[in-house]
C-alpha positions as CSV (number, residue, x, y, z in Angstrom):
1,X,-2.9,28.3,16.8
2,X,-1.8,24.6,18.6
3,X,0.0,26.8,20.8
4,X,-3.1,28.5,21.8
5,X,-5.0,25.2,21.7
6,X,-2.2,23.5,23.8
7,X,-2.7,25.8,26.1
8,X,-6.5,25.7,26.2
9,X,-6.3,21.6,26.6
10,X,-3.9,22.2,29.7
11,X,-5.4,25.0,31.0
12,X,-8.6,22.2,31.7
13,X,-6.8,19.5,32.6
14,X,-4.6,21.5,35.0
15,X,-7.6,23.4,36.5
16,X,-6.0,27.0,35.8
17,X,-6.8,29.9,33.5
18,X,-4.9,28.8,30.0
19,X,-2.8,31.8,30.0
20,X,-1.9,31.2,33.5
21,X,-0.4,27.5,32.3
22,X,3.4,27.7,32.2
23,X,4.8,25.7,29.8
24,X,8.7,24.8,30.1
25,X,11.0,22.7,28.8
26,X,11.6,21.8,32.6
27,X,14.5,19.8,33.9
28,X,15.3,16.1,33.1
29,X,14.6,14.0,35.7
30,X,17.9,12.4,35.5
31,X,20.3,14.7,34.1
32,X,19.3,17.8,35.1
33,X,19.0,19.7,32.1
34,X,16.6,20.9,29.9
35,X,14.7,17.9,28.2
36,X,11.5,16.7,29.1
37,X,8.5,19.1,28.4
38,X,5.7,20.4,31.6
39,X,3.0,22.4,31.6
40,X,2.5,24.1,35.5
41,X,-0.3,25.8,37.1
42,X,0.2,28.5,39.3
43,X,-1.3,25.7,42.2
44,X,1.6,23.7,41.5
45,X,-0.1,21.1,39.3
46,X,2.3,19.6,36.8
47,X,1.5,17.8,33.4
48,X,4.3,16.1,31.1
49,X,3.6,16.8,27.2
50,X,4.4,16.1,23.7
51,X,3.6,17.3,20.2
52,X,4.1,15.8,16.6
53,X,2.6,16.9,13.8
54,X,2.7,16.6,9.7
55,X,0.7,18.4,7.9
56,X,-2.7,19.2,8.8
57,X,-2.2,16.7,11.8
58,X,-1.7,17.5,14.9
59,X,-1.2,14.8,17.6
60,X,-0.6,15.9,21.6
61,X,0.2,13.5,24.2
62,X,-0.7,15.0,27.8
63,X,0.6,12.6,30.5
64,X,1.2,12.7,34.4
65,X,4.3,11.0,33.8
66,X,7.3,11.8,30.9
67,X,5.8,11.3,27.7
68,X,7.3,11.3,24.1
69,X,5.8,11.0,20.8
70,X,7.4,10.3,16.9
71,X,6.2,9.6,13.7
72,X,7.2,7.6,11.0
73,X,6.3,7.7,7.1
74,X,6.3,4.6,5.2
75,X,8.7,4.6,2.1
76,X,5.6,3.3,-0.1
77,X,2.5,2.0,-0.2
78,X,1.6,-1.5,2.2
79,X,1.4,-3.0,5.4
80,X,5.1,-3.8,5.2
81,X,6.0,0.0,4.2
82,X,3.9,0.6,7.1
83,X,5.6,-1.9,9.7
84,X,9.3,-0.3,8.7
85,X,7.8,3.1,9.8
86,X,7.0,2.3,13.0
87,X,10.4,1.7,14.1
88,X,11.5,5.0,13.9
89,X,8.4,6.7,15.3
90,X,9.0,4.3,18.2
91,X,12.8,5.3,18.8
92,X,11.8,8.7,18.1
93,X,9.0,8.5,21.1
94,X,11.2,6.6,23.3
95,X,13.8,10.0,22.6
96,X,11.4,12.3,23.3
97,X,10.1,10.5,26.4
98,X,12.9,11.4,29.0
99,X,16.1,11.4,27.2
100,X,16.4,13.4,24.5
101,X,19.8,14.6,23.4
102,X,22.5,12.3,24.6
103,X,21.7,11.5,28.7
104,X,19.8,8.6,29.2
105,X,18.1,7.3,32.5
106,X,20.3,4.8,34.7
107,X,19.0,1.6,35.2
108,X,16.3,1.0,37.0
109,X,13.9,-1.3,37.3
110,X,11.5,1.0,38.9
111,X,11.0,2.6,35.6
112,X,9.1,1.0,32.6
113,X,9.0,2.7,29.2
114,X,5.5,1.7,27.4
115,X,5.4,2.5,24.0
116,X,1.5,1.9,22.0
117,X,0.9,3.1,18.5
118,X,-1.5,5.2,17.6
119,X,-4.5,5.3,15.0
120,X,-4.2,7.8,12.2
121,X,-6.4,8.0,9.2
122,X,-5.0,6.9,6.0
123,X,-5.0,10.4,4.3
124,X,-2.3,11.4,6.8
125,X,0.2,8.5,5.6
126,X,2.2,8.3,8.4
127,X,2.9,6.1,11.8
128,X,2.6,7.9,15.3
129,X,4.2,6.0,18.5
130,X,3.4,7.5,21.8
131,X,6.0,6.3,24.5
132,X,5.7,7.1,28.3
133,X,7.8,6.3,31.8
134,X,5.8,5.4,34.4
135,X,6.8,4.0,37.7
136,X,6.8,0.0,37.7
137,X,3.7,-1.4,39.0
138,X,2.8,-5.4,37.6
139,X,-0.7,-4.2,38.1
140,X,-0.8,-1.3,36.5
141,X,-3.1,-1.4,33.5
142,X,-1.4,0.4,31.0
143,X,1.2,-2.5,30.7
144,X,-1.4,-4.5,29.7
145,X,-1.4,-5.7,26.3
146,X,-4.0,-3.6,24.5
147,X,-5.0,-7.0,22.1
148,X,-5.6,-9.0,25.4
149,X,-8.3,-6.2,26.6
């Protein structure tokens, strides 16, 4: 079923017939293997994606450029319960973004890594971090600070 919806979601953003979406754990952009995941259409339009889930939640990040997502869940009830989960949902984004497994991207300051948290309800008890890397552009406006918007 989020398969199928995955592919729906794709299929629009990609301007292609869903079951004409290939989706592929395509290459890492700077190892070579296997990592980052891509959705194609047969034009030759290319999307980065990521899934987490827990439970009845589903949460997909759909992204021109490599894109991770993790989630945390607080050890117990609180904002400060709260605060220690998000450091794991963030290093599990940033893994997911580009280099998951061992490789990792060389230095390079062309390359930012954004990482924003996301809203879930409080039934769902749990911490999502979305991280993405994007080219490095000072004006770009998702390194603005989403508090200073």
């Amino acid at each position: 079923m989020v398969r199928a919806g995955l592919r729906l979601l794709l299929g629009q953003m990609l301007d292609a017939d869903p079951g004409a979406v290939v989706l592929d754990d395509g290459p890492c952009p700077h190892c070579g293997r296997p990592h980052d995941l891509t959705a194609s259409s047969p034009a030759g339009r290319r999307l980065h994606f990521a899934a987490v889930g827990r439970g009845d939640l589903i949460v997909l990040a759909i992204c021109r450029f490599p894109v991770g997502l993790g989630l945390g869940v607080p050890d117990g009830p609180g904002r400060e319960a709260w605060l220690r989960a998000r450091s794991p949902a963030r290093l599990a984004a940033q893994r997911q973004a580009v280099a998951r497994g061992r490789c990792s991207p060389p230095r390079d300051s062309s390359v930012e890594y954004v990482v924003r948290f996301v809203a879930t309800a409080p039934e769902y008890d749990c911490v999502v971090s979305v991280a993405l890397e994007v080219p490095f552009r000072p004006d770009n406006p998702v390194f603005r600070d989403p508090s200073t918007d």
